[in-house]
C-alpha positions in Angstrom: 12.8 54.0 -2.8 10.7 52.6 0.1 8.5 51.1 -2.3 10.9 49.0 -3.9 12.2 48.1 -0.7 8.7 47.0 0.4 8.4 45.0 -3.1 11.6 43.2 -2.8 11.1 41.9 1.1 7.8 40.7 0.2 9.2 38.9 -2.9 11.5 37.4 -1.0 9.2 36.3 2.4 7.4 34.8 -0.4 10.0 33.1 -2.1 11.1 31.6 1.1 7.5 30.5 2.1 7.1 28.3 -1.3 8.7 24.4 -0.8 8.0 21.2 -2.4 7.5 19.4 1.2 4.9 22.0 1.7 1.3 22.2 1.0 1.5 23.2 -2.8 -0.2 25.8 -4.7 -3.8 25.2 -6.8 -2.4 23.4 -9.4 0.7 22.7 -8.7 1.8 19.0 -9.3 2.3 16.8 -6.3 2.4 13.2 -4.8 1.3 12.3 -1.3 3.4 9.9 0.5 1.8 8.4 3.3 3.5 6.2 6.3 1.5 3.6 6.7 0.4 3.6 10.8 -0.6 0.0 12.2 -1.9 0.1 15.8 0.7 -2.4 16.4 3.6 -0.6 15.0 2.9 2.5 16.5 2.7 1.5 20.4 3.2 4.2 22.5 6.8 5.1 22.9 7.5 3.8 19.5 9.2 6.3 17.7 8.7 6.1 13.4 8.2 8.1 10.6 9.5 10.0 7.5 12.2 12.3 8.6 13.8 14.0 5.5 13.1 14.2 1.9 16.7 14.9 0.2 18.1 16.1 3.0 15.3 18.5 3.9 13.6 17.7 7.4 10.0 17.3 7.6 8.1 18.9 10.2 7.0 17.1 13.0 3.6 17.1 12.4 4.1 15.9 8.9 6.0 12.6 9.6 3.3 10.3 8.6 2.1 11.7 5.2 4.2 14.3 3.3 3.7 16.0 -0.7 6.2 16.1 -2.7 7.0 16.9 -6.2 7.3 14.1 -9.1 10.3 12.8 -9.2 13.5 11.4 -7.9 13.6 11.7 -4.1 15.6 10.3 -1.4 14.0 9.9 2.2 15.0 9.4 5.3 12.4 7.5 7.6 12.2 5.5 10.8 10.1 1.8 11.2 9.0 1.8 14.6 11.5 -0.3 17.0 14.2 0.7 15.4 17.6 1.8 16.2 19.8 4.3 14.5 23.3 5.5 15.3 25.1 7.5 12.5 21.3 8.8 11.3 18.4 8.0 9.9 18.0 4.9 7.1 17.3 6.3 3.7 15.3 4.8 1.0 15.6 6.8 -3.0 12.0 6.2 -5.2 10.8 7.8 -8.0 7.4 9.6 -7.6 4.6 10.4 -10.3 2.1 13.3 -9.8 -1.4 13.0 -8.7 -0.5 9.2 -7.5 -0.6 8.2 -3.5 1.9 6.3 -2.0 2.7 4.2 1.0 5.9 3.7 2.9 5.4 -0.4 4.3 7.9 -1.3 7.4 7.6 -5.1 7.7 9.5 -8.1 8.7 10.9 -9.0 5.2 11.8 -5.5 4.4 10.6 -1.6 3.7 9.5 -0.6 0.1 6.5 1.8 -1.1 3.4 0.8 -2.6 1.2 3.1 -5.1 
């Protein structure tokens, strides 16, 4: 009985470790979405970043480049100099695996480039 008890809490610690915002697995399909980081941009004090991808929140150290799976995602980010109030801005893209992409804040707009 103890062994299966062992079996099944290790199944599920490893379940729980396993996320598509995390590093994947060998093999395992990704894109890389990178906030792109200008000196100017990113002043000290300058809060910006990705924040969430569908609702998930990324960890801090991850807020400038983050893997995710192919596909539809939405994400929540911050441009540097911004203001929010009722949460972050969100942005919805459609991502291919294996490709690299960048999230652009700029004066005209935000969009991602391949």
């Amino acid at each position: 009985m103890a062994r299966y008890l062992l079996l099944a809490m290790a199944a599920l610690v490893s379940g729980c470790a396993h996320s598509p915002y995390k590093a994947p697995t060998p093999g395992k399909p990704i894109a890389v979405l990178v906030f792109r980081q200008d000196s100017e941009t990113l002043a000290p004090n300058r809060q910006g970043g990705i924040f969430a991808v569908d609702g998930h929140p990324v960890a801090k150290e991850d807020h400038f480049s983050v893997d995710v799976t192919p596909g539809h995602h939405v994400l929540a980010f911050l441009c540097p100099g911004w203001m929010y109030v009722d949460g972050f801005p969100t942005m919805a893209h459609d991502f291919r695996s294996g490709q690299h992409y960048e999230l652009h804040c700029e004066n005209s707009g935000v969009y991602i480039s391949p």
